[in-house]
Backbone as CSV, one residue per row, in Angstrom:
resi,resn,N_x,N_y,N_z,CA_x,CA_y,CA_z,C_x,C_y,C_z
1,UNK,-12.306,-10.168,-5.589,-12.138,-9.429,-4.376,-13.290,-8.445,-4.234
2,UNK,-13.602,-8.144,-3.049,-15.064,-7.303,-2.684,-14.457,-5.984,-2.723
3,UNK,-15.082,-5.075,-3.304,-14.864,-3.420,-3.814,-15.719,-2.874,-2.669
4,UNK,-16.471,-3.215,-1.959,-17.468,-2.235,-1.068,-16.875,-1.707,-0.157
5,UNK,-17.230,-0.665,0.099,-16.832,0.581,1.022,-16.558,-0.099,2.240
6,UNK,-16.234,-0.309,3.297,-15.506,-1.003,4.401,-16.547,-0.273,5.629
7,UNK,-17.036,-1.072,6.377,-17.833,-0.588,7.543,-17.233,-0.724,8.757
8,UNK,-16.160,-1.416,8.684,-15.509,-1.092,9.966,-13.974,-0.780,9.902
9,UNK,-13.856,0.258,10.625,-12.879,0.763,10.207,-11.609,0.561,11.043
10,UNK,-11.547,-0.206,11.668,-10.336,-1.045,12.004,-10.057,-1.824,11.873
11,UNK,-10.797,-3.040,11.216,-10.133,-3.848,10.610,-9.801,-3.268,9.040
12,UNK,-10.397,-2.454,8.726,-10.015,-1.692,6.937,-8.974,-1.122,7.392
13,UNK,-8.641,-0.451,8.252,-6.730,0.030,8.150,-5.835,-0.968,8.402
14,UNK,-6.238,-2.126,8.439,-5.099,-3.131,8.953,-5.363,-4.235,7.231
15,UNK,-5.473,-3.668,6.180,-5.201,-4.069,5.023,-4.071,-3.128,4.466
16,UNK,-3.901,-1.907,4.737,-3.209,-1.303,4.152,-1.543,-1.551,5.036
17,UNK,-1.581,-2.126,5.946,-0.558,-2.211,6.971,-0.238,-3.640,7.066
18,UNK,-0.860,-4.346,6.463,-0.511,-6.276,6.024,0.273,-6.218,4.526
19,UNK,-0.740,-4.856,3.806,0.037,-5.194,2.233,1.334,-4.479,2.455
20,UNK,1.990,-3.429,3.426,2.854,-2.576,2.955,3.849,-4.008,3.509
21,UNK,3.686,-4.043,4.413,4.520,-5.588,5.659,5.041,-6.763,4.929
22,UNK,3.680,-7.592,4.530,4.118,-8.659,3.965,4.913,-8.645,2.385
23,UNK,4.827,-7.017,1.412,4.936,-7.011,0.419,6.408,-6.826,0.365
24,UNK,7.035,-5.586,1.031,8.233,-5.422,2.131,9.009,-7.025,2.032
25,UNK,8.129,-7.694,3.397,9.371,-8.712,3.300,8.887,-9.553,2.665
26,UNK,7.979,-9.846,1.524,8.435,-11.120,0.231,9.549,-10.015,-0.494
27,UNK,9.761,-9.500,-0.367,10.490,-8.672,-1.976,11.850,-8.600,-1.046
28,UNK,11.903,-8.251,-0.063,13.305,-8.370,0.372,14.107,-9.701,1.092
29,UNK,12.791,-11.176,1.402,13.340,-12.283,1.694,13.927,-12.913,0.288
30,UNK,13.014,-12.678,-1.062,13.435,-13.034,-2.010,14.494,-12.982,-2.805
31,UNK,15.363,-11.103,-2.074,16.623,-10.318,-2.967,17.779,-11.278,-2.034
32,UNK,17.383,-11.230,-0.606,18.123,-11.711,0.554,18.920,-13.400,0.523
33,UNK,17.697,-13.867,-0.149,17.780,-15.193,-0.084,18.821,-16.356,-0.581
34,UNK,19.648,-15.987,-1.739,21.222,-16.812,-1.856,21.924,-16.188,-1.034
35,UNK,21.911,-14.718,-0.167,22.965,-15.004,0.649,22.975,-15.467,2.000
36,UNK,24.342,-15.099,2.437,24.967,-16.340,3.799,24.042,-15.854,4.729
37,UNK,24.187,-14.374,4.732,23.192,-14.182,6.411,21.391,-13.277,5.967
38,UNK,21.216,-14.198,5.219,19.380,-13.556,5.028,18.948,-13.332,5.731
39,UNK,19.092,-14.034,7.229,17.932,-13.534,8.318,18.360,-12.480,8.822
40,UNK,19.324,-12.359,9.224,19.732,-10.975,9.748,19.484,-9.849,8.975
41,UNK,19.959,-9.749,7.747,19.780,-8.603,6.688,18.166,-8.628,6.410
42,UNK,17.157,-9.361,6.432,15.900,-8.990,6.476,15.659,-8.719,7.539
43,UNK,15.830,-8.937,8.986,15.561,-8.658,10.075,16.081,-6.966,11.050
44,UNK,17.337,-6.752,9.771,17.632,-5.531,9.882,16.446,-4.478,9.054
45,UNK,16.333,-4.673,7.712,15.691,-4.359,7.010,14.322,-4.043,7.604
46,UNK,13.976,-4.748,8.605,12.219,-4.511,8.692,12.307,-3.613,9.922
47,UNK,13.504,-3.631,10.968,13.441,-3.181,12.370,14.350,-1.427,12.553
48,UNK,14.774,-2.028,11.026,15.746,-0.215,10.914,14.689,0.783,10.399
49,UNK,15.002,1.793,10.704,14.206,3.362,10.166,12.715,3.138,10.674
50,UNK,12.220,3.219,10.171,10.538,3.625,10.220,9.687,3.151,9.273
51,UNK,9.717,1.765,9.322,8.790,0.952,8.402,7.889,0.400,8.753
52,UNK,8.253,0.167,10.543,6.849,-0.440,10.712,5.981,0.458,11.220
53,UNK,6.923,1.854,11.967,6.137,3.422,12.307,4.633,3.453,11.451
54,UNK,6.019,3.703,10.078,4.839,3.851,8.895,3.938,3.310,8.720
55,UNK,3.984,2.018,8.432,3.331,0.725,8.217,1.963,0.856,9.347
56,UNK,2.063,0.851,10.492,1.053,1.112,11.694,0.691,2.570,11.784
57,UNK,1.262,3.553,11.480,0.372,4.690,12.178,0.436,5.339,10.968
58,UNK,1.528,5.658,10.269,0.948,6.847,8.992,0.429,5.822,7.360
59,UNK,0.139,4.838,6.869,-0.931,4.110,6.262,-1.482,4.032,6.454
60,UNK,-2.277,4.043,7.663,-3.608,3.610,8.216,-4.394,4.876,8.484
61,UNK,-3.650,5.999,8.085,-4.646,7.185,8.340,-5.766,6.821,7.571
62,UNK,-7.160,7.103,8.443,-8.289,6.889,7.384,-8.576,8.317,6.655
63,UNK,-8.115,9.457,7.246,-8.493,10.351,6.101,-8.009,10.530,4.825
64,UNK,-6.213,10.148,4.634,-5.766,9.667,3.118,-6.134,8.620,2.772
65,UNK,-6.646,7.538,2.812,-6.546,6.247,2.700,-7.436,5.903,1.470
66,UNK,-7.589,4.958,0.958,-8.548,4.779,-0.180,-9.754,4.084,0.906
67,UNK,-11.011,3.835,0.025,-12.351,3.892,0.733,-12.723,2.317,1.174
68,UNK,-12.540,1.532,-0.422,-12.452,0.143,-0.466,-11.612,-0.570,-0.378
69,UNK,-11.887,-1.973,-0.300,-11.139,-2.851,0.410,-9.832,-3.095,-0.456
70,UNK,-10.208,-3.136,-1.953,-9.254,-3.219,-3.075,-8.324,-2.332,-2.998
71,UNK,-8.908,-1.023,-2.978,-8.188,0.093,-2.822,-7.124,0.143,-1.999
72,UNK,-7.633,-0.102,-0.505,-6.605,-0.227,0.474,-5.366,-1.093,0.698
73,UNK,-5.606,-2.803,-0.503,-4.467,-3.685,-0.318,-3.733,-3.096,-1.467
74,UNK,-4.360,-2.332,-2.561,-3.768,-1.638,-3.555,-2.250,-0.373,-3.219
75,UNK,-2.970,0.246,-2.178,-2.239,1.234,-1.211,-1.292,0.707,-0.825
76,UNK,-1.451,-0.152,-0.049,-0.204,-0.924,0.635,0.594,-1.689,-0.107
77,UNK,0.310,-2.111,-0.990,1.128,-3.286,-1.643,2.205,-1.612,-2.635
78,UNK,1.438,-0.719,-2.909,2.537,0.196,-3.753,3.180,0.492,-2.979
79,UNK,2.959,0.975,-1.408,3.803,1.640,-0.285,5.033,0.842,-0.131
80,UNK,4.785,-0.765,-0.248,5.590,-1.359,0.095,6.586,-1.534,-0.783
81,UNK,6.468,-1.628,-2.436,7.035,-1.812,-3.266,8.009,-0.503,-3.326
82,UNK,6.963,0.635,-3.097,8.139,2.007,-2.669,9.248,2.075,-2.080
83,UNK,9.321,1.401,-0.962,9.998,1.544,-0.343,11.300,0.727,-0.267
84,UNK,10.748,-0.750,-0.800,11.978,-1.330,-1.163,12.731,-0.806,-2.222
85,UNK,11.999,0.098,-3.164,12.378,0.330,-4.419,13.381,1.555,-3.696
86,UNK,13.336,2.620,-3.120,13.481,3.708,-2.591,14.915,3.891,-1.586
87,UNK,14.790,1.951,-1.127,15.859,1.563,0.197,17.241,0.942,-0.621
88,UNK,16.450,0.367,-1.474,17.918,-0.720,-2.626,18.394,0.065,-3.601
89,UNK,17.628,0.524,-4.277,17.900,1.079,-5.645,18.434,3.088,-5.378
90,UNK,17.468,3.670,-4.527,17.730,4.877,-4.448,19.262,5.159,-3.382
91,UNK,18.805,6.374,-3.527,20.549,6.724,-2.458,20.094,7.220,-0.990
92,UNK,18.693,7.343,-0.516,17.712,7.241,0.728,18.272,6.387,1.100
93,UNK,18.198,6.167,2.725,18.534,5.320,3.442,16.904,5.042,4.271
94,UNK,16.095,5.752,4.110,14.744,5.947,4.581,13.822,6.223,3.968
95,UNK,12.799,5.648,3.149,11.631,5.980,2.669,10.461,5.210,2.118
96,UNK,10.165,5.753,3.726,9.097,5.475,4.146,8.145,6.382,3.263
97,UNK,8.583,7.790,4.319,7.810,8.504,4.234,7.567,9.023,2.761
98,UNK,8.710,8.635,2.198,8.122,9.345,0.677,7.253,8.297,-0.299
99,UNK,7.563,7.130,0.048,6.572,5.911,-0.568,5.063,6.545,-0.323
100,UNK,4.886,6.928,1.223,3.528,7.155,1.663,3.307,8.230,0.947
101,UNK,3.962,9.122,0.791,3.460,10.487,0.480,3.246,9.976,-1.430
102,UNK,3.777,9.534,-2.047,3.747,9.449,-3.282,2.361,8.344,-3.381
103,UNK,1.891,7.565,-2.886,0.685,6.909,-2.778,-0.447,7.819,-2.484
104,UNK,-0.238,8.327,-1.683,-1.400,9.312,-0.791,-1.765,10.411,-2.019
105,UNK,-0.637,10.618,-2.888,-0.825,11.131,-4.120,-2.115,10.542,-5.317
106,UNK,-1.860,9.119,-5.226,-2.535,8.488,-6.393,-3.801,7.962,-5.650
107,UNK,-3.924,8.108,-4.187,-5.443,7.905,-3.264,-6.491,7.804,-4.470
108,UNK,-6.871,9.210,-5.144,-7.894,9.494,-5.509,-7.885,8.897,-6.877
109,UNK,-6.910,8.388,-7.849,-6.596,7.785,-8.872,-7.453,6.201,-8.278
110,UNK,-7.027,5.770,-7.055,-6.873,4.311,-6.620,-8.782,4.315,-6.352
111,UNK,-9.047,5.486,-5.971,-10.490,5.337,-5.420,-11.618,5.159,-6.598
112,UNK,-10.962,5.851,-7.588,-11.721,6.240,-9.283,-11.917,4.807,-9.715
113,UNK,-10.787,4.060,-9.684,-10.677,2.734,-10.409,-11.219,1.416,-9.735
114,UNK,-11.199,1.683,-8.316,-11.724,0.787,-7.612,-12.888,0.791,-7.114
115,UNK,-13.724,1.829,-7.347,-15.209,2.261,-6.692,-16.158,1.046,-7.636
116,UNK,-17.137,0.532,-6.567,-18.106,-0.535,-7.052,-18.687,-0.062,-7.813
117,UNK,-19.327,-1.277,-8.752,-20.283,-0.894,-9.853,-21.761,-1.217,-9.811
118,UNK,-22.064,0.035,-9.887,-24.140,-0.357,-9.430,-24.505,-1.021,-10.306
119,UNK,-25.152,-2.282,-10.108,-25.991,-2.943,-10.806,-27.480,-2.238,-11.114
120,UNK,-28.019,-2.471,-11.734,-29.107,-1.960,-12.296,-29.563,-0.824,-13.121
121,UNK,-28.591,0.434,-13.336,-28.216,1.269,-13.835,-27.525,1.071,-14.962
122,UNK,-28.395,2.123,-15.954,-27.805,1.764,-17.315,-26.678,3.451,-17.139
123,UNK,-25.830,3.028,-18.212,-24.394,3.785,-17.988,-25.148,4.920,-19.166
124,UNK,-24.658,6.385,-18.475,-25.081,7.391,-18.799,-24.771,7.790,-20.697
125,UNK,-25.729,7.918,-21.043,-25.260,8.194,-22.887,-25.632,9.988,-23.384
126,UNK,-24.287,9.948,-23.968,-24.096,11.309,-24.310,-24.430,11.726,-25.241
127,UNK,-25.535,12.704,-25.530,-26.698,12.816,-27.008,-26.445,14.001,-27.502
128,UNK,-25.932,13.832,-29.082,-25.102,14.936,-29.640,-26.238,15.990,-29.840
129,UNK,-25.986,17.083,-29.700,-26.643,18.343,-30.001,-26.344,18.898,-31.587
């Protein structure tokens, strides 16, 4: 996957808003799926509270957002996992917003690990005194 900084910046917020979406509903078509009415209960699931709010307008902020492309499906794919984690397991009936906010946390963690690596540059050596 390409690590470089993203030059256009509308199609780079619409990675972080595919991973929170599609990650969302594989994880909840998959919990859904032996029972009788799956479509409905995923179809509730995606259209109740503020997931796709989130998903479209507060992920895609470019000023929290991570820089690269990795970064950004990185973002989304945790947002999304948040939230299912947050909707099934927690006693929230909504959280969104705290998935986002707890990502927007690890931004700068996500940017450290995912920033490209210059070729040609030898890696800095530390000379004991």
């Amino acid at each position: 996957m390409n690590t470089t900084p993203v030059a256009n910046a509308s199609i780079a917020l619409a990675y972080a808003m595919v991973g929170v979406l599609v990650v969302f509903l594989g994880i909840i078509i998959l919990r859904e799926a032996p029972r009788e009415r799956a479509n409905r209960a995923t179809a509730f699931m995606l259209f109740s509270g503020g997931l796709v709010l989130g998903a479209v307008y507060m992920a895609t902020d470019p000023v929290t957002a991570p820089v690269t492309k990795l970064g950004r499906w990185v973002f989304g794919i945790g947002i999304g996992v948040l939230v299912v984690v947050i909707r099934i397991w927690g006693g929230l009936p909504e959280g969104v917003m705290y998935a986002i906010l707890l990502m927007n946390a690890l931004v700068p963690f996500i940017n450290r690990t995912t920033r490209p690596r210059v070729f040609g540059v030898a890696p800095a050596v530390k000379v004991k005194s």
